[in-house]
C-alpha positions as CSV (number, residue, x, y, z in Angstrom):
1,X,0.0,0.0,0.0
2,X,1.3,3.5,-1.0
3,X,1.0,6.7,1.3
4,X,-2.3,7.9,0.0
5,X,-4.0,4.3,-0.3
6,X,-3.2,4.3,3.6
7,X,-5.0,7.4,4.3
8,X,-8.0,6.5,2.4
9,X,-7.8,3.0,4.4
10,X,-7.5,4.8,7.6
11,X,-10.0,7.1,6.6
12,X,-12.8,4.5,6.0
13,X,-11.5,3.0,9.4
14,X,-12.5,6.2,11.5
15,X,-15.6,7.6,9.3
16,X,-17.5,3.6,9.0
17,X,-17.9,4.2,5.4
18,X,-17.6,5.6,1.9
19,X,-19.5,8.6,2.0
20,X,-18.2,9.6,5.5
21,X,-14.7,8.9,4.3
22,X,-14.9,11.5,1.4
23,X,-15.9,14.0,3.4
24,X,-13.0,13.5,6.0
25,X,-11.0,14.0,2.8
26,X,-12.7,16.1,0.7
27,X,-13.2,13.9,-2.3
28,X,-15.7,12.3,-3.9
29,X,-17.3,8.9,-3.2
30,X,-16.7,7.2,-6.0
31,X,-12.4,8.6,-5.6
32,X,-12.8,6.6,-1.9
33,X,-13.7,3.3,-3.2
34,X,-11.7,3.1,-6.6
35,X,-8.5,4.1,-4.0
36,X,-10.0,1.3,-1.6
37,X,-10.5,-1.2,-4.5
38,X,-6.4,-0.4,-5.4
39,X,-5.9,-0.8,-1.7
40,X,-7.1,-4.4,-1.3
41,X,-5.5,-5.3,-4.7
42,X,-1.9,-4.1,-3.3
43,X,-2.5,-5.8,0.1
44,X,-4.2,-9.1,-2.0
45,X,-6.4,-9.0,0.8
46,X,-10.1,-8.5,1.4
47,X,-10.1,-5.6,3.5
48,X,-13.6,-4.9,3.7
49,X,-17.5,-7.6,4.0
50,X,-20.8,-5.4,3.3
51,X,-23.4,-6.7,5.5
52,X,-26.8,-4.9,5.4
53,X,-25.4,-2.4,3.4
54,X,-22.2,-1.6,6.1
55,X,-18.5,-2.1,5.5
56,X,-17.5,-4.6,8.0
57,X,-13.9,-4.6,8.6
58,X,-12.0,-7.9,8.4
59,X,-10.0,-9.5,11.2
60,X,-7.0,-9.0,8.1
61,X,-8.0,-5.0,8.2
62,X,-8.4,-4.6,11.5
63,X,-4.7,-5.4,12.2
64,X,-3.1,-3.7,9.4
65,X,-5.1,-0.7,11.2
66,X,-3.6,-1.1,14.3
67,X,-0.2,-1.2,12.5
68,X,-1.3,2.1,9.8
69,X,-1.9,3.8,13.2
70,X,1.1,4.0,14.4
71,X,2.9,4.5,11.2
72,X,0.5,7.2,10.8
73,X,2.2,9.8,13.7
74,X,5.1,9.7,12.1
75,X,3.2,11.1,9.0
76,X,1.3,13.8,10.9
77,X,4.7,14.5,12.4
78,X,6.3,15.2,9.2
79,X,2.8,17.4,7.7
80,X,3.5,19.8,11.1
81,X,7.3,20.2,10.3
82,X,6.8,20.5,6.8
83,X,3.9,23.4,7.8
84,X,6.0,25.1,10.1
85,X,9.1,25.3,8.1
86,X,7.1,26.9,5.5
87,X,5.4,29.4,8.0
88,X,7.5,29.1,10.7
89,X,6.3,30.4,14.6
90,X,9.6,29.7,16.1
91,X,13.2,30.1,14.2
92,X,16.5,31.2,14.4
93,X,17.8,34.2,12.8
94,X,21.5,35.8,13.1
95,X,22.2,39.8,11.8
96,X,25.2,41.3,11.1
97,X,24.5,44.7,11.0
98,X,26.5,47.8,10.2
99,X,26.1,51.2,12.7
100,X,24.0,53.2,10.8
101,X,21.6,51.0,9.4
102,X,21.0,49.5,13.1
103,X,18.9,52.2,14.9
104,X,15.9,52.8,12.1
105,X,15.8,50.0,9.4
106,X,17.2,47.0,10.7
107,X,15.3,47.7,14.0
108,X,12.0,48.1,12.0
109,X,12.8,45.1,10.1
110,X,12.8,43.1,12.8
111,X,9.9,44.2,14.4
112,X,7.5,43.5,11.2
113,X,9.0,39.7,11.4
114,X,8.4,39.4,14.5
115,X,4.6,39.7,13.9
116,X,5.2,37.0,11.3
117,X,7.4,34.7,13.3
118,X,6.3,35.6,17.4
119,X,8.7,33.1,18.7
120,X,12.0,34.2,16.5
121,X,15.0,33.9,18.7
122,X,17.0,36.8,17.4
123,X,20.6,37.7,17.3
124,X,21.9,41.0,16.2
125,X,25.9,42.0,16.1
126,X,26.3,45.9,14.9
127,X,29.9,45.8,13.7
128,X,32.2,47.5,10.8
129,X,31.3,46.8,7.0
130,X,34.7,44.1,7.2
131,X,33.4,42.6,10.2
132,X,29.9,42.0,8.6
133,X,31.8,40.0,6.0
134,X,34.0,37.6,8.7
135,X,30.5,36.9,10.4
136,X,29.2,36.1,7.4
137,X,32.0,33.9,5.8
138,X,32.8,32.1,9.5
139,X,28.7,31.4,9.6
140,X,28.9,33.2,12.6
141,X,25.7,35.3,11.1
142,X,23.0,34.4,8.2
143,X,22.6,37.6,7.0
144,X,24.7,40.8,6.9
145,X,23.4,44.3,6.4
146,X,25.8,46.5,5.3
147,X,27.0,50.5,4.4
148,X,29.8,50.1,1.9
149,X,30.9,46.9,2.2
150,X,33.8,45.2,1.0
151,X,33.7,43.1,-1.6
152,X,34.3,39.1,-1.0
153,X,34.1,36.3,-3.4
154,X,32.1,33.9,-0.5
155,X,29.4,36.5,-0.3
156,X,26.9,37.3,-2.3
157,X,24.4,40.4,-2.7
158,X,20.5,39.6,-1.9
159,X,19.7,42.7,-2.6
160,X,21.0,46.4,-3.1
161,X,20.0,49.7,-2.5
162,X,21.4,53.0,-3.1
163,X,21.3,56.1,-1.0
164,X,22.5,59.8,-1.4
165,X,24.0,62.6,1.7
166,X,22.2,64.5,4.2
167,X,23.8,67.3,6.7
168,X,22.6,66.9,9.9
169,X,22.7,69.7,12.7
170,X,20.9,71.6,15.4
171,X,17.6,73.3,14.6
172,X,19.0,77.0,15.6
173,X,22.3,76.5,13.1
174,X,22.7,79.1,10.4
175,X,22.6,76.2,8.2
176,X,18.9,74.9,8.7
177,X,17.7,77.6,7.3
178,X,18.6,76.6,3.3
179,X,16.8,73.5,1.9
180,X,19.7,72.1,0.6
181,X,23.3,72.6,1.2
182,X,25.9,72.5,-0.8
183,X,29.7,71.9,-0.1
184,X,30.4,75.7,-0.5
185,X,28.1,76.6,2.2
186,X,30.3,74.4,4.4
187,X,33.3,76.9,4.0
188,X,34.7,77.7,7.4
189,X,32.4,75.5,9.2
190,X,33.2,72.0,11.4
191,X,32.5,69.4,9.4
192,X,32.4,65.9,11.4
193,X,33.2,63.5,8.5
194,X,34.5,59.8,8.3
195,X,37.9,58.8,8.3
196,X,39.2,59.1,5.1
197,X,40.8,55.5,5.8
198,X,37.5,54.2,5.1
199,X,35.2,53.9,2.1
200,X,32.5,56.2,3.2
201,X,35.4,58.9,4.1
202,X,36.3,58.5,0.4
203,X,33.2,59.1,-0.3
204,X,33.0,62.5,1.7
205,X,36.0,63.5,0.2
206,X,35.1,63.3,-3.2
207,X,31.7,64.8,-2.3
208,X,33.2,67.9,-1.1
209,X,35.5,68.5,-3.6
210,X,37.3,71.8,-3.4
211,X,35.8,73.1,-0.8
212,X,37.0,70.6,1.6
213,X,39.9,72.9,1.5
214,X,37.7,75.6,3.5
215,X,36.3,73.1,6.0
216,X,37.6,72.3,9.8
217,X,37.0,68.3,9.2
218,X,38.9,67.9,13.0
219,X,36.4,65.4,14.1
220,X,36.1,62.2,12.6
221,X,34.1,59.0,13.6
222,X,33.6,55.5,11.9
223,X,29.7,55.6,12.3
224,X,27.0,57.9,11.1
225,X,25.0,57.3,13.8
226,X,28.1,58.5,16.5
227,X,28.4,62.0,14.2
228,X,24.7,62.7,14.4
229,X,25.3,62.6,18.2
230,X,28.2,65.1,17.8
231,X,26.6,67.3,16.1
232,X,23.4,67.5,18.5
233,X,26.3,68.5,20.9
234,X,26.7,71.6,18.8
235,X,30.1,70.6,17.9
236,X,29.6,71.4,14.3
237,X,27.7,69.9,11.0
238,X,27.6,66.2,10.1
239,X,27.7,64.6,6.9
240,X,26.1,61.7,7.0
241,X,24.5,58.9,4.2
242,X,20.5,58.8,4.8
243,X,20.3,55.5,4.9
244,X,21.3,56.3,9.2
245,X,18.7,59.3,9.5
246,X,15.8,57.0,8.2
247,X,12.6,57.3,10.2
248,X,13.2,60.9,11.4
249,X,14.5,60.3,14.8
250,X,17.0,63.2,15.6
251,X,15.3,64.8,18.0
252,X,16.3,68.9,17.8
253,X,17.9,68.1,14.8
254,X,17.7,69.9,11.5
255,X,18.5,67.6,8.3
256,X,19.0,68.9,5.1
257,X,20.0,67.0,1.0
258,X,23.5,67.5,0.3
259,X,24.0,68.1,-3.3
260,X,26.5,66.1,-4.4
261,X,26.1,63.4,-7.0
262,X,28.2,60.5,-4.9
263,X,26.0,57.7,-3.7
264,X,26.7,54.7,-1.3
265,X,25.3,51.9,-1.3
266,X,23.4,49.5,1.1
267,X,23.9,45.7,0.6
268,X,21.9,42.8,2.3
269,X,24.2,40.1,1.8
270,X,24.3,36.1,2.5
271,X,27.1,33.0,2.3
272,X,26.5,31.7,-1.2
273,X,27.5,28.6,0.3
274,X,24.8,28.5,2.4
275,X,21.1,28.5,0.9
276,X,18.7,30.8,2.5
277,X,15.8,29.7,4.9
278,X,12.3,30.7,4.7
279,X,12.7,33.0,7.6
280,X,15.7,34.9,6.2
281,X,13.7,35.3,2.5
282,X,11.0,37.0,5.1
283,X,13.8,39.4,6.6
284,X,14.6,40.1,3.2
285,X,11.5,41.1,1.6
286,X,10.3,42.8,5.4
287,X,13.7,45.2,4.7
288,X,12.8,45.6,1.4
289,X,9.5,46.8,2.5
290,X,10.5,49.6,5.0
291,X,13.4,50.8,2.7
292,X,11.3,51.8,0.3
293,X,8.7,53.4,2.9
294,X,10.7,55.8,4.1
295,X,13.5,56.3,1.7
């Protein structure tokens, strides 16, 4: 007997008959008995007697019951893990996550999978862009989000998003009052930039062009996140890439676009190595989802 002859069996078992069978399973009648008929002919037994219009069950049936029955938890068994690795209520998922992308769009990420998956054991490690690649290639982390990452032939790119500059300072600075700066209003001012070590201080650099000449940049800090905090200290103006500014959460804080035609870019990235898992597709398209509602 084959998987689904079994259930039809069992079916006709529990129900007492034909017609009570094919509603257990949603068929028709006539499906029931031409499975039942293949049944008996794959057992070569008679696994059924109608008396007075009932199915009787033979001693013959009665035992392979017992044994279908027991069989049959390991089947149901296998239906609920099959169900919940498709839809899962309780997994596992590891982040790697740079600085800046941490406080607004990871974090809100997160939060919409978490109505998806209530029971997701989480683990999130914000760390530098390299650092989001060791996690990643050590299977320390399944997925890394990333500001300028480096490139490594392990990883590859889920998806990618691009993002331009935005000066950040406080609401009284002589500054916020223009709706977009430019890098020659930043003349004489204290720029808190990125060190120009780094990709995104590269980026800076190029941004500013000749006018970085005219600019204090004696303040420099790895994460956009840490310059925004600098900067509501009063300690100048920071430069910073809008992926970190998402969501509007600088309190007392004036942001403005800075023209400049350099963009970064934002990476979610995996192991190709390792194939991705139903929950980490979900983290995927839930980031996908709040990057472009507020960017």
């Amino acid at each position: 007997m084959n998987l689904r002859q079994m259930e039809v069996f069992r079916a006709v078992m529990l129900t007492g008959g034909v017609n009570s069978a094919a509603v257990l399973l949603h068929v028709s009648p006539p499906a029931v008995s031409k499975v039942l008929a293949q049944a008996a002919r794959a057992t070569g037994l008679t696994l059924f007697e109608r008396v007075r219009g009932r199915l009787i069950p033979t001693p013959e049936a009665q035992q392979l019951h017992a044994e279908i029955e027991r069989l049959w938890q390991g089947v149901e068994t296998v239906r609920d893990i099959s169900r919940e690795l498709a839809q899962p209520r309780q997994a596992t998922l590891r982040l790697a996550c740079t600085a800046s992308l941490a406080p607004f769009l990871v974090s809100r990420t997160l939060a919409q999978l978490y109505q998806q998956v209530p029971r997701l054991q989480g683990r999130v490690r914000v760390v530098s862009p390299d650092l989001v690649n060791q996690q990643l290639v050590q299977h320390e982390s399944h997925l890394g989000v990333a500001l300028a990452p480096h490139d490594h032939p392990n990883l590859e790119t889920v998806k990618r998003y691009s993002c331009g500059l935005a000066c950040v300072m406080r609401a009284e600075h002589r500054l916020a009052a223009k709706r977009r700066i430019t890098p020659a209003d930043l003349k004489g001012e204290r720029v808190v930039v990125s060190p120009e070590t780094t990709p995104f201080g590269q980026t800076l650099r190029r941004a500013f062009g000749a006018a970085a000449a005219d600019m204090h940049m004696d303040l420099d800090c790895i994460s956009s996140t840490t310059a925004c905090w600098f900067a509501q200290a009063g300690i100048g103006v920071a430069v910073v890439d809008q992926a970190s500014i998402a969501g509007g959460q600088l309190a007392g804080l004036a942001v403005r676009p800075f023209q400049s035609a350099e963009k970064l870019e934002v990476q979610l990235l995996r192991n190709r190595y390792r194939p991705m898992s139903v929950t980490e597709r979900a983290f995927a398209e839930a980031f996908d989802q709040v990057w472009k509602a507020v960017m």
